[in-house]
Each structure stands twice: as structure tokens, then as C-alpha cells.
C-alpha positions in Angstrom: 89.1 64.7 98.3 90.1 61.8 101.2 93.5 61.3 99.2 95.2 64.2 101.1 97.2 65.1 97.4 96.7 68.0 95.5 93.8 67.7 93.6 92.3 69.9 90.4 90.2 72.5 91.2 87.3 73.9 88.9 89.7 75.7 86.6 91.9 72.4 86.3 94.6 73.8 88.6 96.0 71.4 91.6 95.1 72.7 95.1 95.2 71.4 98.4 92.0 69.6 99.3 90.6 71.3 101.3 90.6 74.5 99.4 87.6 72.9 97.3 84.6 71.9 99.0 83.5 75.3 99.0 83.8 78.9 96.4 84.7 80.8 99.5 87.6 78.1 99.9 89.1 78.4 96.9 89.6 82.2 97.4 90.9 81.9 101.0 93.3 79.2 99.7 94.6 80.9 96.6 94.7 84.6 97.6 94.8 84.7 101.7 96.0 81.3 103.2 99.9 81.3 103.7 100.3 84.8 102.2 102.9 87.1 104.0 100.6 89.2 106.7 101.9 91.9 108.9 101.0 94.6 111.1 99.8 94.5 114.6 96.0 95.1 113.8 95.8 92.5 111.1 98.0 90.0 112.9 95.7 90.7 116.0 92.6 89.6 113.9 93.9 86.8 111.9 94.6 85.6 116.2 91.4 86.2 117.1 89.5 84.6 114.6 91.9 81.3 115.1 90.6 81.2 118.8 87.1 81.6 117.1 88.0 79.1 115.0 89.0 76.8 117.8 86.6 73.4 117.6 84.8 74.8 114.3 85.2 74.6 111.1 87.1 77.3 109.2 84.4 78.3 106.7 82.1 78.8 109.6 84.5 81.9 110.4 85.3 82.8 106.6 81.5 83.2 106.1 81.1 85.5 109.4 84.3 87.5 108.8 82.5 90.7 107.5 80.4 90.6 110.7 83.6 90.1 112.8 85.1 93.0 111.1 81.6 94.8 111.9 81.6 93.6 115.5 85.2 94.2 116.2 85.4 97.8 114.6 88.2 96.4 111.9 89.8 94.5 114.6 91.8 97.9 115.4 93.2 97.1 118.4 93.0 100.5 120.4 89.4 100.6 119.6 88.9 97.2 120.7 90.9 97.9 123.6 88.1 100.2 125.0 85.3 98.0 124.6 83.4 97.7 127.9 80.8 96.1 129.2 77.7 97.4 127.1 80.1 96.4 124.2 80.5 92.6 125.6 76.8 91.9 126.0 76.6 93.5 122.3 78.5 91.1 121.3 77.3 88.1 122.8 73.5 89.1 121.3 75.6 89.5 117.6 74.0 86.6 115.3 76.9 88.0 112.8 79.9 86.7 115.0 80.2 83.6 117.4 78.9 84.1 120.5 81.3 82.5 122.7 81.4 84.3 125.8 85.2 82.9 126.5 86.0 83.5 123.0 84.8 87.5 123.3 86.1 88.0 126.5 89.4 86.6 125.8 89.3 89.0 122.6 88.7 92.0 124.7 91.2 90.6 127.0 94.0 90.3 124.5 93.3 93.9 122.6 93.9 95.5 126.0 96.9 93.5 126.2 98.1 94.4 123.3 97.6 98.0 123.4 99.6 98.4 125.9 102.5 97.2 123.9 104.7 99.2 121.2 103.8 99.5 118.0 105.2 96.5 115.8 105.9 94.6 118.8 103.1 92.0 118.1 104.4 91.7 114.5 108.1 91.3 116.3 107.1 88.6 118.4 105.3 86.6 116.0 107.3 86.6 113.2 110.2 86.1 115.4 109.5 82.4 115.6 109.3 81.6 111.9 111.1 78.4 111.6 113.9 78.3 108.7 111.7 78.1 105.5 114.7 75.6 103.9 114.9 73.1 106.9 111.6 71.9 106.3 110.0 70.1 103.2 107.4 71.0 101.4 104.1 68.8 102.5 103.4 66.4 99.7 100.1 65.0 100.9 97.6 66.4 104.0 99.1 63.8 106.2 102.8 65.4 106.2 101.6 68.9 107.3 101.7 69.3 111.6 98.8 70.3 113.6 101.6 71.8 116.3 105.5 72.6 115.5 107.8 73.0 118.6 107.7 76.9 116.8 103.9 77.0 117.3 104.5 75.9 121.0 107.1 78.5 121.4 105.3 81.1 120.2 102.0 80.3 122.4 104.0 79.9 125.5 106.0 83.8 124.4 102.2 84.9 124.1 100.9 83.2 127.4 103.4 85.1 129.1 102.8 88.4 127.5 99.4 87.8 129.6 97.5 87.0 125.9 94.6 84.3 125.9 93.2 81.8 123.8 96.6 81.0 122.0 97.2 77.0 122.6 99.9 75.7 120.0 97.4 74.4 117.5 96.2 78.0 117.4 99.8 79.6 117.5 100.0 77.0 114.0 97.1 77.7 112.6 98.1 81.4 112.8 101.5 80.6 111.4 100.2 78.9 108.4 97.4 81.8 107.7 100.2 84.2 107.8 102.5 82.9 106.0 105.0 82.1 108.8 104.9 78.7 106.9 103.8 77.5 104.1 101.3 74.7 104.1 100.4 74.6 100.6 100.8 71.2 99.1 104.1 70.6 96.9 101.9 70.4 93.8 99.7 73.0 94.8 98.9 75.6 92.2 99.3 78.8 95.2 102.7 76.6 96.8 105.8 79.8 96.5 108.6 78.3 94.9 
């Protein structure tokens, strides 16, 4: 799985590598991963659990997600906009989530943020730096796909200054590629859109 190529998964189809060390993986990557998402609340947890992410390994997250959900009431951001403080030290005693402090308070942070803003606004801003699907090529191998784009830097810096938190460029990417903002997915990959 070192090559960085599409390789065949247990039903024989090519996926990216990484989609197959573990079950869990293979779901993300084939169903989730570089699917088109929108809407404020679901954009506003896919951002959240990217800063969670942030030094850890993705299927550390994927496994917690139901508890994130739990934690995070759905990741509805007018509800998690009203969090307070009996909320935060629920949190940080939650063996279900991570329990970053910086992570959870830049969470709580950005839901009151964001619900100040208009409805759609977050989907607005984020989709609004998709780069031009056709000026790119597909990745052929692991080593041909970005950790940051000058896109990803754009859109962290537009978030930064909309006061959000916890939204560096490799963060702003990751987000891009697990909303479909890009697709990622290896030219030979069997969940790659044509």
C-alpha cells in the first residue's frame, strides 16, 4: 500500500490506498470522501471534525463520529451556538469525542460565529473557492495530490477573517477534498467521477 497507485480493494476494485487499511475506510472512501456536501450544518461539521482531525489520524475521528454527533447535538449550528460553560466541561469529560480543550472551544467559538451569519452563507463562501475542476489533472499516484492549494489558502484566510478558528490551509484542503470541492480520488480509482 507504499506504491501511492490505486490498488484492488477486497472486492477486486482499484481504490486509493488509503481507503484500505481499515472496513470503516473503505466506506468513507467509496460513499463520503469527495462527494458533493452542502448546507451550513453539515459543512459546519465536516470543519469541525477537520480541526479534530488536525495531528491525528482520520479513522481516529471516523470511529468517534457518532459520539461527535452525540456531543455536538447533530452539529446543528444554532444549538451549538448556545453551548455554555456547563456544556464545555461536558465535553472535555466526553471519552466519545476528543478532548482537546482548543479543539472544543474553537468549535463553540466558530458555531457562534456562524450563527450569526445568513443562512447559506457558509455554503456560499466555501464553495465559492472551488478551483476549475478542468484546470487540474486527475492525481495519478498519492504523491501528485496537494496537502495545501493557493484555493485551500484562500479559503482559510476568507474564514480567518469571518473571525472562524482552527481553519489553517491544510484544514481548508482537507475540507475541500471531503466535500467534494475537489476530487482527490486516484485516476484509476474505482469512486474517481468521470
Amino acid at each position: 500500500m507504499t506504491t501511492g497507485i490505486a490498488i484492488a480493494g477486497p472486492d477486486g476494485a482499484l481504490r486509493c490506498p488509503w481507503a484500505l487499511s481499515a472496513p470503516e475506510y473503505v466506506r468513507y472512501h467509496d460513499e463520503e470522501w469527495g462527494r458533493t456536501v452542502h448546507g451550513d450544518d453539515a459543512l459546519f461539521e465536516r470543519l469541525a471534525l477537520e480541526a479534530f482531525q488536525s495531528g491525528l489520524s482520520w479513522i481516529t475521528i471516523l470511529r468517534r463520529r457518532p459520539g461527535f454527533r452525540a456531543a455536538f447535538a447533530g452539529f446543528e449550528i444554532a444549538k451549538v451556538a448556545t453551548f455554555d460553560d456547563g456544556d464545555r466541561e461536558r465535553l472535555l469529560a466526553d471519552p466519545g469525542i476528543i478532548r482537546n480543550r482548543a479543539k472544543i472551544d474553537a468549535t463553540l467559538a466558530n458555531a457562534r460565529v456562524l450563527a450569526e451569519w445568513q443562512p447559506g452563507e457558509l455554503d456560499d463562501l466555501i464553495w465559492s473557492h472551488a478551483p476549475d475542476a478542468d484546470a487540474r489533472p486527475a492525481p495519478r499516484t498519492l504523491a501528485d495530490v496537494p496537502a495545501i492549494t493557493p484555493e485551500s489558502t484562500a479559503l482559510s484566510k476568507a474564514l480567518k477573517k469571518r473571525g472562524l478558528r482552527f481553519v489553517g490551509p491544510t484544514t481548508a484542503y482537507a475540507l475541500m477534498q471531503a466535500c467534494g470541492l475537489v476530487d482527490d480520488h486516484l485516476t484509476d480509482c474505482v469512486a474517481r467521477r468521470r
